[in-house]
C-alpha positions, 0 to 999 in steps of 0.5 A: 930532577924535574922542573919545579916551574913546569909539569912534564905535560907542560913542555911543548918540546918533550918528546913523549913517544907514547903520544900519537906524532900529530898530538896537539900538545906536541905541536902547540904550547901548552898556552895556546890562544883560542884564535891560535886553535882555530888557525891550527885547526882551519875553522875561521870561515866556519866560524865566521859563518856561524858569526855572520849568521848570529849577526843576521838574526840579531838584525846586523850591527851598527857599530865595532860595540854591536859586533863584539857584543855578539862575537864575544860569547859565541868565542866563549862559548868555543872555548868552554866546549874545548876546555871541556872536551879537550884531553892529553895528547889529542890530535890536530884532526880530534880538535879539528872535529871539536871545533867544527862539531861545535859550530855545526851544532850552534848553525843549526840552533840558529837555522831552526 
């Protein structure tokens, strides 16, 4: 009988064989954070260059306020791109790419 509180693509322990063995929803809860993705992914410093670059183009900042005010969209941003992009059971490598795909678009946005 199956699990009224969660649906079978909502098990991180499953072990569904028809899934590749580095499948992202195998080795992550299903709830993951986005800073949970770029750990597991390994694209904090591209991610903080890219950060560090929108700063320098909006002059710097002055306080932990003017930090946020520009960190929080682009982390937005990131994550629609993934929650657009992403599908069941993509590997770690496939979202590695999303991830640091999207960061190199958005650095040459800001170098043109």
């Amino acid at each position: 009988m199956p699990d009224e509180n969660h649906s079978p693509d909502c098990n991180p322990e499953k072990n569904d064989s028809s899934l590749p063995e580095d499948s992202f929803l195998t080795m992550v809860p299903v709830g993951m954070t986005l800073e949970d993705i770029i750990d597991r992914t390994g694209e904090l410093e591209h991610l903080n260059e890219l950060v560090m670059l929108q700063l320098d183009k909006n002059g710097g900042f002055t306080c932990t306020e003017s930090y946020f005010s520009v960190v929080q969209p682009i982390l937005d941003l990131l994550e629609v791109e993934i929650r657009l992009r992403y599908y069941h059971g993509m590997s770690n490598q496939e979202m590695k790419l999303l991830v640091q795909d999207w960061i190199d678009q958005e650095i040459a946005v800001l170098k043109k």
